[in-house]
N, C-alpha and C positions, 0 to 999 in steps of 0.2 A: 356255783359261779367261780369262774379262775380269778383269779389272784393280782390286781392290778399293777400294771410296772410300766413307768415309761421313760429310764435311762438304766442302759447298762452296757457295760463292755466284754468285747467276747477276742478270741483269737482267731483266725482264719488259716487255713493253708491251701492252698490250691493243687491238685495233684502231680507227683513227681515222675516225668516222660519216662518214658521204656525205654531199659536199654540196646543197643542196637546188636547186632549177630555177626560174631566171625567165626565165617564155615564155610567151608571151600566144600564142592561138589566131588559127590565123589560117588559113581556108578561104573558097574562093569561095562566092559567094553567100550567107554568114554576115559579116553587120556585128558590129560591137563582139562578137567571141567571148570578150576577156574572159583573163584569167591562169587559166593551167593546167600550171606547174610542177609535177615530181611532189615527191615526200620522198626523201632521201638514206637509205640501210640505214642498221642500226648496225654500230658497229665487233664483232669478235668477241671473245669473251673468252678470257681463259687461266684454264684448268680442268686440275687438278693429279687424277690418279686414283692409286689405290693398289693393286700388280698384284702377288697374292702371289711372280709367276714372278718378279721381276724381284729383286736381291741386292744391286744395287751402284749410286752415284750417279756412275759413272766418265763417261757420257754427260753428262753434266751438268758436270764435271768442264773437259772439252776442251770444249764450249762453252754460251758464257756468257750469250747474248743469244738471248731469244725473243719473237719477233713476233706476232701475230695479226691476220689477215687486215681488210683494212678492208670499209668498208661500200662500194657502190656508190652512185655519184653518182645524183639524181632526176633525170627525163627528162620530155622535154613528153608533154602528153596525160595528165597527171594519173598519169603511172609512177613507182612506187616502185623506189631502187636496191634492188637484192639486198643481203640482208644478210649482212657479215661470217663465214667459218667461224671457230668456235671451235676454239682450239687446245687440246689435251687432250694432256696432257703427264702420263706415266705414271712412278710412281715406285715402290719396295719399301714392302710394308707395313710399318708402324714409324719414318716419315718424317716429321720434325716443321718445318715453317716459320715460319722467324724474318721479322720487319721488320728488315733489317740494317740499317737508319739508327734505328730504336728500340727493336730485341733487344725485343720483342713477339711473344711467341707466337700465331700466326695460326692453323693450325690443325695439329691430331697428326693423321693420316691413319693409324688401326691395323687396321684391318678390309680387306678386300678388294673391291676397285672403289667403294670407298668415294671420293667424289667432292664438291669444294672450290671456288669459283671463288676466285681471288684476285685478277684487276685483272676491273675490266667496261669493255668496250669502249665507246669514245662513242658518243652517241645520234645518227638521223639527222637534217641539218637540214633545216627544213621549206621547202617549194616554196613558190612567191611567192602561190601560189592560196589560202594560206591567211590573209594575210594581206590580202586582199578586205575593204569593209566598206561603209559607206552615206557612209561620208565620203572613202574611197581607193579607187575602183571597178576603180585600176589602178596596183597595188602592183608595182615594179621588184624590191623587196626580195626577197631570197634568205637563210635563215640557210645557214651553214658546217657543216658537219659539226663535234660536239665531239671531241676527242683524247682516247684511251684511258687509261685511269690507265698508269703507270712507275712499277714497285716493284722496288725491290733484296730479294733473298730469302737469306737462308742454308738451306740444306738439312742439317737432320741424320738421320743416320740411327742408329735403335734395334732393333738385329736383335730383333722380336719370337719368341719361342721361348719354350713351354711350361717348360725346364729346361736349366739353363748347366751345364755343367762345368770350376769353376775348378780350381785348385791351380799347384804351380809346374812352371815348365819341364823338360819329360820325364818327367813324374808317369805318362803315359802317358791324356792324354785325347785324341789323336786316332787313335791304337789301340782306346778302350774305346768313341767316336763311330762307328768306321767297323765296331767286333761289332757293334752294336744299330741301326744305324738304316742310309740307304743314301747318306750319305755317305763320298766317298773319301778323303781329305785325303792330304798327301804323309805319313810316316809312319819318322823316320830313328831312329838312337843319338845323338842329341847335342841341346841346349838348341835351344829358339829354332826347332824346325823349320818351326813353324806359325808363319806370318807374319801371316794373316789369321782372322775368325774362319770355322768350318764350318758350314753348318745342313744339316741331316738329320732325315729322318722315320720315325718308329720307328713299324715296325707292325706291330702284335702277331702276327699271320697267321703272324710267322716264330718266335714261339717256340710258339705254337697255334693252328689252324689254326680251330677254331669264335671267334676271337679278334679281332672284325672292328674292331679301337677302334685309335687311331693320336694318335700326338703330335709334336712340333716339339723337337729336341732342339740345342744351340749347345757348339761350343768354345769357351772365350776365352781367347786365346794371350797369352803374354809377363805373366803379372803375377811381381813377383820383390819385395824390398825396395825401396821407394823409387819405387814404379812411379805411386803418385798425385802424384808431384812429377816426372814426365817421365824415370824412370828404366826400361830395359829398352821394352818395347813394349807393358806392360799400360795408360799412360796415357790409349794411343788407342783401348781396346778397354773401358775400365770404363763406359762409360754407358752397355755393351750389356747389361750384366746386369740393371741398373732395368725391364726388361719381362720379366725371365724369373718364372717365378710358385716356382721349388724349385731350387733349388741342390744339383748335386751336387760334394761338394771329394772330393774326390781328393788323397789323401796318398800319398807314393812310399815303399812299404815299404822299400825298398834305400837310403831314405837315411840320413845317419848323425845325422839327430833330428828325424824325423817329425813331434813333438809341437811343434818349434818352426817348420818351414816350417808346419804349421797355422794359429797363433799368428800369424805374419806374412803370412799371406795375407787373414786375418779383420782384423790390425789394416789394413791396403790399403783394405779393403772401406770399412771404417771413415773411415778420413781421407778417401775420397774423397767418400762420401754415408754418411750414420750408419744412414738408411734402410736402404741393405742391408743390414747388419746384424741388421735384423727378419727377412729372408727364409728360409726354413725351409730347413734344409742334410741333407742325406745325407754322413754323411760316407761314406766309402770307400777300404778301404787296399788298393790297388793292388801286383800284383807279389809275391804272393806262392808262386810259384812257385819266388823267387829266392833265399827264405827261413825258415829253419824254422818250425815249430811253436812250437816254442819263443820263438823273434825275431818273429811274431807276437803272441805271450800278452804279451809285455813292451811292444809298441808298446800294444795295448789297455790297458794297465794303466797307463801312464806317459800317455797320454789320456786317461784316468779321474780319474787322480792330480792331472794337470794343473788340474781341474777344466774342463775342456770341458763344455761344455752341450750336451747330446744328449737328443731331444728319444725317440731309437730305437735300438738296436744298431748298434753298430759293423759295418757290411760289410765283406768280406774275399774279393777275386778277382784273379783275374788274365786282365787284357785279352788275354794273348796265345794264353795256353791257351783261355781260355771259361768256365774254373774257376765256379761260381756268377753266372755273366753272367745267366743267365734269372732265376735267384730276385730279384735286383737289379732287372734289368727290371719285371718281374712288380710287385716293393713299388713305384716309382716310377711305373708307370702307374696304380696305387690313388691316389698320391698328389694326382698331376696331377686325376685324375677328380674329389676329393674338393675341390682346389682351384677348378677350373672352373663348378663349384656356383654359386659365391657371387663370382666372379671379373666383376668388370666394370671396363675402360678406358674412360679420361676423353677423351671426344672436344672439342676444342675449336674452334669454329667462326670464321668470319671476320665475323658479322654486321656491325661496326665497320664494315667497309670498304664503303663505298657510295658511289654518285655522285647525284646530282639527279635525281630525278624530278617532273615536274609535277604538282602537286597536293600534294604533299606538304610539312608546313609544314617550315619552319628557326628558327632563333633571329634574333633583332632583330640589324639592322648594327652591326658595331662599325667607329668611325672615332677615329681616333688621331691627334693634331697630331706631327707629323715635326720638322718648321721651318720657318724663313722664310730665303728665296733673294730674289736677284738678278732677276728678270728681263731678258736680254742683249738682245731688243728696244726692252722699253719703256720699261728703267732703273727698274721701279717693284718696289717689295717685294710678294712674293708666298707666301704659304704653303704648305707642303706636307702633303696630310693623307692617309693610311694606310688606304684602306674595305675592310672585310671584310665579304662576302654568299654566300653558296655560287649564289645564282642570278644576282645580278649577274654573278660569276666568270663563269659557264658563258654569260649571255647576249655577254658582251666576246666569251671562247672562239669563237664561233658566229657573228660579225658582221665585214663586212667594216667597218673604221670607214673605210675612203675613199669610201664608199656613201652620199650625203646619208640616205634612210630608214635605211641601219643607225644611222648614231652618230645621229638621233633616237632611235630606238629605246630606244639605252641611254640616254639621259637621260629617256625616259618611264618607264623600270625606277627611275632612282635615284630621284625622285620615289615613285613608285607604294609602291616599297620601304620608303620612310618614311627613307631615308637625307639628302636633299635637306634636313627638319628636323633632323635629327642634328648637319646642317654648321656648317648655320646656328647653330646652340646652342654650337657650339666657334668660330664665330667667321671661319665662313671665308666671303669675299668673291668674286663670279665674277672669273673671272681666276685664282682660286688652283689650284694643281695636285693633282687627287686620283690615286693612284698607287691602282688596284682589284687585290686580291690580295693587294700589301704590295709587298716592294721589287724584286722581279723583274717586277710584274704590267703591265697596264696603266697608260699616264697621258695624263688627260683635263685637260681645264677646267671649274673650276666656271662655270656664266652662271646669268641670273636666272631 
C-alpha cells in the first residue's frame, strides 16, 4: 500500500524553445541562395491531469522538480526543430493548485482526466530567413529560443467522495466502511487505528442485485477535541470533508456520553470551516449490539433532549453484525441521488497564466527612475531606469546581445514600443542605464 500524502510542493519548469538557424544556402551552381535558417520548436508544457485511480500525492512528495522537454533547435534548408513533449503529470481527483509564492488558487482539478496546463513552454525562435527584407538581403540574425515559464506549486489534495464518515475514534467507521462498500482499512480495538483517510465504493449490486447505482464513500480518521488546533490527527484530515456532499456521524453507543462526543465533533467541524456545518448529516448510533434496548431509547432521548437538529430519525446498527446496515444504505443512496441533482463543482481555471504571443496587444511600458550612479569608466553621473514590456522582456529573452543585428534589434523594439518617448519624458539621457524586466532583468544603454 503507498504511502499517504495530501499536501506538498513541487517546482515546475516548462520547456525552453529552440533556438533558431542562421544559414545562408549555399549549392553549386546557385549564386546568392540567400538565408535559410529554419525555426526552433517550442518548449513543452506541463499539463497537470486528474486520474480518479490515483489517491495519494506521495510521488510528488519524494520529488520536487519537474521538467519538460525543450524544443529542437532550427536547421538550414528552411527546417523546423521538433517541438518540445509536453509533460502530463497525473494527479487524484480533488487536487487543488496553489502559486506558492502568491497562495493563488490556479486551478481545482475535480472531475476525471480533467486537464490544466499550468507553465507553457517557450516559444521557438525564428531562423535568420525570416528576418530577410529589401533592405537586409542577408540577415546573420538568429533569435534564441524563449524559456519556459518556472512556477513553484503547492498541491492540495480533497479526497472527493459522495459521503464522509465522521465521529470519534473507534466509533467504528472503518468497520461500517469496509460492510458497505469495498474498501479494506486495517480494522483494530483500540483509538487511532486508522491513520489515513479510506475511499470505497458502494454498489448497490450488493444489497440488490436489479440495483445498478453506486457511489464514493470516505472515512475521516482522528477527529477528537482540539483536533482544528493540531490536536490528535483530525487536523490533517478536515479539509477532506469540504467535497463530501452528506455526512455520515457516527456516535459510539458504548460510550459513556454519546450526546456529547456528538456536540464535539460538530463543534470541530465548526471552528475549522462554519461551512461544514451546513452539510446534511446522518446521524447514526453505532454498536448496538453492545447495548440494550433500553441504553438505546435513552441515547435517542438525551439527543432529542439535547436539542440536536435532525433533519430524519435517528439510525441504529451495528457495523459488526450487519444489524440494519442495508436499510442505512438503501436511505443514504436516496440521499446522495437526490443531492447529485443539483450538485455542481467550482472548477477554476489558470486563464491568468499566459506568455506572449504575437499579435496580441499588452499594456503601455511602464519605466520607473531607480537612481543616479557613478559611472566607473567615465566618472560621469548616470541614471538608472526600471522598463517594464512583456514583449520587450521576451525579445531581450530570445536575442543574443553580443550579435551586432540582435542588440539592434532590441533598440528598434524600445523605439517602436513607444518606450524610447517614455524615457525621454522622465528625463533619461543616452548613456543612462535601463535595467529591462526590473532588477534581475537585462541592462542596456540608453543612445540617441
Amino acid at each position: 500500500m503507498s504511502k499517504f500524502c495530501d499536501v506538498t510542493v513541487i517546482k515546475c519548469q516548462a520547456g525552453l524553445g529552440g533556438n533558431g538557424s542562421s544559414h545562408f544556402r549555399r549549392e553549386k551552381f546557385i549564386d546568392r541562395g540567400g538565408p535559410d535558417g529554419g525555426d526552433g520548436g517550442r518548449g513543452g508544457d506541463i499539463v497537470f491531469k486528474a486520474n480518479q485511480n490515483e489517491n495519494t500525492l506521495i510521488e510528488f512528495h519524494t520529488r520536487k522538480q519537474y521538467k519538460a522537454e525543450p524544443g529542437g533547435n532550427g536547421q538550414k534548408g528552411l527546417m523546423h526543430g521538433a517541438d518540445g513533449e509536453d509533460l502530463i503529470l497525473e494527479i487524484p481527483v480533488g487536487t487543488m493548485i496553489y502559486d506558492q509564492k502568491t497562495g493563488k488558487l490556479l486551478a481545482d482539478l475535480n472531475q476525471h482526466e480533467q486537464l490544466v496546463v499550468i507553465a507553457h513552454g517557450g516559444r521557438g525562435g525564428l531562423g535568420n530567413a525570416h528576418f530577410k527584407s529589401s533592405t537586409n538581403r542577408s540577415p546573420t540574425f538568429a533569435e534564441q529560443g524563449e524559456p519556459g515559464q518556472i512556477i513553484e506549486l503547492k498541491l492540495e489534495l480533497k479526497l472527493v467522495a459522495n459521503v464522509g464518515i465522521i465521529g470519534i475514534p473507534s466509533a467504528g467507521k472503518s468497520t461500517l466502511i469496509s460492510r458497505i462498500s469495498n474498501s479494506r482499512p486495517k480494522i483494530a480495538d483500540y483509538p487511532f487505528t486508522t491513520l489515513i483517510p479510506n475511499l470505497g465504493v458502494v454498489d448497490m449490486r450488493k444489497f440488490d442485485k436489479h440495483d445498478h447505482y453506486s457511489f464514493v464513500v470516505t472515512d475521516i480518521p482522528g477527529l477528537i477535541e482540539g483536533a482544528h488546533e493540531g490536536k490528535g490527527l483530525g487536523h490533517e484530515f478536515l479539509r477532506h470533508i469540504s467535497r463530501n456532499q452528506i455526512l455520515i456521524h457516527l456516535v459510539d453507543g458504548t460510550s459513556i456520553d454519546p450526546v456529547k462526543d456528538y456536540k464535539i465533533i460538530n463543534q470541530e467541524l465548526k471552528l475549522f470551516d462554519s461551512k461544514l456545518t451546513h452539510k446534511e448529516q446522518i446521524v447514526v448510533i453505532n454498536k448496538i449490539d453492545a447495548i440494550s434496548p433500553e441504553e438505546l431509547a435513552s441515547i435517542i432521548k438525551k439527543l432529542e433532549k439535547g436539542r440536536v437538529k435532525l433533519k430524519d430519525n435517528i439510525y441504529a446498527i451495528s457495523a459488526v453484525t450487519g444489524e440494519n446496515i442495508d436499510k442505512l444504505t438503501f436511505q443514504v443512496a436516496m440521499k446522495v441521488k437526490a443531492h447529485q441533482d443539483n450538485f455542481r463543482t467550482e472548477v477554476i481555471t489558470n486563464e491568468e497564466i499566459t506568455v506572449f504571443q504575437p499579435g496580441k496587444r499588452h499594456n503601455k511600458a511602464e519605466v520607473k527612475f531607480v537612481r543616479k550612479k557613478i559611472d566607473p569608466v567615465s566618472l560621469k553621473t548616470r541614471q538608472v531606469f526600471d522598463v517594464f514590456h512583456p514583449r520587450l522582456e521576451q525579445v531581450i529573452k530570445m536575442t543574443d546581445l553580443e550579435d551586432r543585428e540582435g542588440i539592434e534589434r532590441v533598440y528598434h523594439y524600445i523605439e517602436r514600443l513607444g518606450i524610447k518617448n517614455e524615457l525621454r519624458k522622465r528625463g533619461a539621457q543616452p548613456g543612462d542605464r535601463l535595467r529591462i524586466g526590473g532588477v534581475n532583468g537585462q541592462v542596456i544603454r540608453m543612445r540617441e
